[in-house]
C-alpha positions, 0 to 999 in steps of 0.5 A: 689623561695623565696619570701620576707616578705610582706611590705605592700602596695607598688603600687597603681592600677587602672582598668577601661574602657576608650574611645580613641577620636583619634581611636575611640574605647574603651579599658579599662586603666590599671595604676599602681603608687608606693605609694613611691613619688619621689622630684627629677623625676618622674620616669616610672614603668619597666612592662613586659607585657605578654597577653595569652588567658584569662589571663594577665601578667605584671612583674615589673622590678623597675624604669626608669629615665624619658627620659626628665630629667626636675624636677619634683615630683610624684609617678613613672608610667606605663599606658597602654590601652588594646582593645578588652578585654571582659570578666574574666580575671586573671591579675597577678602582679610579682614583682623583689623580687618574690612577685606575686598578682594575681586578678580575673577581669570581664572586659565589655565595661562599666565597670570592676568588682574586683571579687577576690584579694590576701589575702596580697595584695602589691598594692591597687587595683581601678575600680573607679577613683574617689575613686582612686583619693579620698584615693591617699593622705592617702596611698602615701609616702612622700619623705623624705628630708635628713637633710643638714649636716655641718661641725663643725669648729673642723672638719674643721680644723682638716682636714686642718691640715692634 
């Protein structure tokens, strides 16, 4: 498959361990963020998670509108917790256009080790949310505002006349 030229970093991701009150039980998160931010809707991230053995899958299929469509602003989502991780783990990353991420992970209660990432990586890659919170500005896309376009009265009156 033919795999399109690399444009960078395009997702943010974070990997870390967390602690559900409501089951009482640790899992480790896994939260994945386009850097484009979006003025309109805050859209979630279409993952397809696939989960064998030692190794764990998510391939992105683009963008869903928020089931709720109430305004708001922000990078599009998808956030998922894992229990009974422990161990090395390869995660893999796929996107639509055939780009693959792979990353090597040591995952324990306390904490997750980034061991080894792909040499041209499409996402940032966090075990720390601080750190994650702290480079969020520098690496995110503002939207851009088109421009309102008018008419001129020239172009106005020539299509009243037609």
């Amino acid at each position: 498959m033919a795999q399109k030229r690399h444009k960078g970093v395009e997702y943010r991701m974070l990997v870390q361990p967390t602690y559900d009150e409501t089951l009482k039980k640790s899992g480790t998160m896994f939260l994945i963020e386009t850097v484009k931010q979006f003025s309109n809707f805050s859209y979630e991230v279409v993952v397809e998670e696939a989960l064998e053995g030692k190794q764990l899958t998510w391939a992105l299929h683009g963008l869903r509108a928020p089931e709720l469509l109430m305004p708001s602003f922000g990078g599009a989502r998808f956030r998922k917790v894992y229990y009974d991780l422990k161990g090395t783990y390869v995660f893999i990353l796929k996107k639509i256009d055939g780009g693959v991420n792979e990353f090597n992970l040591k995952i324990l209660p306390s904490s997750v080790t980034l061991q080894h990432g792909p040499d041209t990586p499409f996402v940032s890659f966090y075990t720390s949310e601080k750190l994650f919170e702290e480079t969020r500005d520098g690496e995110l896309e503002k939207p851009q505002h088109k421009p309102d376009i008018k008419r001129s009265a020239d172009q106005t009156l020539r299509k009243k006349k037609a």
